[in-house]
matplotlib code that plots the C-alpha trace (Angstrom):
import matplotlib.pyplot as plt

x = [26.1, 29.6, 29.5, 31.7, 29.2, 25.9, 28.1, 28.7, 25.0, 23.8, 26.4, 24.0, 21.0, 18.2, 16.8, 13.9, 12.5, 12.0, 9.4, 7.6, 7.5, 5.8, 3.2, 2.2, 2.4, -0.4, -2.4, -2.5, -3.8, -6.4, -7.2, -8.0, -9.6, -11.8, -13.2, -13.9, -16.2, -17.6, -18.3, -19.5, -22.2, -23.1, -23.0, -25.4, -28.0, -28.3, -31.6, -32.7, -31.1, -30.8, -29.8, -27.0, -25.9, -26.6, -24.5, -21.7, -22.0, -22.0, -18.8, -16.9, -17.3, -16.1, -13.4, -12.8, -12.6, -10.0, -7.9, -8.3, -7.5, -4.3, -3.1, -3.8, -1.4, 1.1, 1.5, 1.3, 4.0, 6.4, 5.8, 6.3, 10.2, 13.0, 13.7, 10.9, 10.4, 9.3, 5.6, 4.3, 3.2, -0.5, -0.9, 0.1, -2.4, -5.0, -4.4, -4.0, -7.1, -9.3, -7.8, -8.8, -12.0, -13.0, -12.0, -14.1, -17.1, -16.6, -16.9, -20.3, -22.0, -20.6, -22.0, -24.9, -26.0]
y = [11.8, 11.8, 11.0, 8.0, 6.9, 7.0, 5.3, 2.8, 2.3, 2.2, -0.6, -2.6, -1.5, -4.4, -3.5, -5.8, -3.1, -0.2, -2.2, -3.5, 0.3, 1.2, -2.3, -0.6, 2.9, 1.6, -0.5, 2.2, 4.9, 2.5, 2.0, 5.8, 5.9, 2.8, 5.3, 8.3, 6.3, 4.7, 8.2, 9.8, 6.7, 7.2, 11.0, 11.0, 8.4, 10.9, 12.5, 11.7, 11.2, 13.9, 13.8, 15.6, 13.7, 10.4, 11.5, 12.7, 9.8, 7.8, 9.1, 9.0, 5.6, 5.1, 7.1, 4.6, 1.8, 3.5, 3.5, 0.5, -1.0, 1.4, 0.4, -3.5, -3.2, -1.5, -3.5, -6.9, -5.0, -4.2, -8.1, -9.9, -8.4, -7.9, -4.7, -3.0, 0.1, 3.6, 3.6, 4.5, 7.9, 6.8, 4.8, 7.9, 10.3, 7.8, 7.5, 11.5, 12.3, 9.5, 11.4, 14.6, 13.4, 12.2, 14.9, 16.9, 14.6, 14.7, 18.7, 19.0, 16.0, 17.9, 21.3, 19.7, 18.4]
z = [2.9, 0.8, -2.8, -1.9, 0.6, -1.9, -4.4, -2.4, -1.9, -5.4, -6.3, -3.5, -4.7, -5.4, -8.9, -8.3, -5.5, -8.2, -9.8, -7.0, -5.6, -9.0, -9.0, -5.2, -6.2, -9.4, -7.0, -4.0, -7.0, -8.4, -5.0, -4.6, -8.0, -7.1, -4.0, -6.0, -8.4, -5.5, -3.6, -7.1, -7.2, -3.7, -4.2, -7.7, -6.0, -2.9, -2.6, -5.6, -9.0, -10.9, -14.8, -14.4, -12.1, -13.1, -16.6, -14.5, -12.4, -15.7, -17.0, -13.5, -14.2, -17.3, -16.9, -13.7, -16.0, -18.4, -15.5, -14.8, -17.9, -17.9, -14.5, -15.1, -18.5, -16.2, -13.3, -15.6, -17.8, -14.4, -13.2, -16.5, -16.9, -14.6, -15.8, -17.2, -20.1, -19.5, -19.5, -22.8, -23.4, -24.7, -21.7, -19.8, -21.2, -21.4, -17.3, -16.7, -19.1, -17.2, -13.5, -14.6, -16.0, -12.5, -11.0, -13.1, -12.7, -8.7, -9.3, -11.4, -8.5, -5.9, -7.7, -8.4, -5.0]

ax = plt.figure().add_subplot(projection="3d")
ax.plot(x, y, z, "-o")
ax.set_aspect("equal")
plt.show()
């Protein structure tokens, strides 16, 4: 496509679609998220709970509700302005700290079973 041509596009652009891309994108991930600490409860409870388990299971869960709370701030932040700020950088950690968490958690169940 010419310069000209994607120009031309952006003039048209609707700037309400960027946000409502990023309220799905932060609904689809808490979506996935909500899964994990579903299969990590199903997944601790199976055969028998062990205490590893059940304390990984535990904190898979918090860290679920961390990233809940991050994604709910977001996505009322993106639908409460018409054009809204970068995310903030505490919020950001807090949400890749709680993802990696999980992910860690879903490692020691899965280890552990």
């Amino acid at each position: 496509m010419s310069g000209v041509a994607a120009a031309g596009r952006g003039a048209e652009r609707d700037p309400g679609l960027q946000p409502e891309r990023t309220r799905l994108a932060w609904r689809r991930t808490t979506l996935s998220a909500t899964v994990a600490a579903v299969l990590a409860v199903k997944t601790a409870l199976a055969g028998g709970a062990s205490a590893v388990g059940v304390v990984a299971c535990v904190l898979c869960c918090g860290c679920w509700v961390g990233f809940l709370w991050v994604a709910h701030r977001r996505i009322r932040g993106l639908a409460a302005v018409s054009e809204p700020g970068a995310l903030v950088p505490s919020y950001a950690a807090v949400a890749v700290i709680c993802t990696v968490a999980m992910a860690g958690c879903g490692a020691v169940l899965v280890g552990s079973g």
